[in-house]
N, C-alpha and C positions, 0 to 999 in steps of 0.2 A: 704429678708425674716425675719432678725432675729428682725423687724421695727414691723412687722404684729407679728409674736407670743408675743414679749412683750406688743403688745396693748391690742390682746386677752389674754392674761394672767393679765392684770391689771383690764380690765373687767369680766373677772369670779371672779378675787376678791372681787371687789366693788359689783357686783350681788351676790357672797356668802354672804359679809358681810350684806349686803341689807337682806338677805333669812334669814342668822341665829338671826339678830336683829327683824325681825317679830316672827320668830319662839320662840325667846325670852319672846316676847311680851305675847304673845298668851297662853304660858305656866306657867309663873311665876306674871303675871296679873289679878285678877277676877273683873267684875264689881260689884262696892256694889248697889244691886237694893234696890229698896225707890217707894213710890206709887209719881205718875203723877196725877195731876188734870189739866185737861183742861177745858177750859170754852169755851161753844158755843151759841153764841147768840141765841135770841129765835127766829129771823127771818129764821136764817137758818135752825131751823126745821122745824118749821113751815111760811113758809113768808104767810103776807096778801094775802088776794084774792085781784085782780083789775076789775075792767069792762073790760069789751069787748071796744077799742076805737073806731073797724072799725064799728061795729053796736050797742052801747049805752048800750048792753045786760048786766043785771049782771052776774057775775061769772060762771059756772056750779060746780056744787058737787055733789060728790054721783057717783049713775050710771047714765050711759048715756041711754035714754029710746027710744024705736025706731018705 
């Protein structure tokens, strides 16, 4: 038995020590914020229209008319 309590006792260490180094972290840490530019292509907002392959058709836009 005294094999099993010194194991779990070296793991609640290394798990406390783990616990109070985030809690560290988290306390005495701030992130310094800055503006982000991301760039997105313009096809991804807008991609090309394509034909229709199966019947030749061009595109449809707008509403659909019925």
């Amino acid at each position: 038995m005294p094999t099993l309590f010194r194991f779990l006792v070296i793991c609640a260490v290394i798990g406390g020590s783990i616990y109070g180094a985030m809690w560290a972290l988290a306390l005495f840490v701030s992130p310094q914020p800055r503006e982000i530019t991301i760039r997105i292509p313009s096809e991804r907002i807008n991609p090309p229209a394509t034909a229709n392959p199966a019947t030749g058709n061009p595109p449809v836009t707008g509403a659909l008319k019925q």
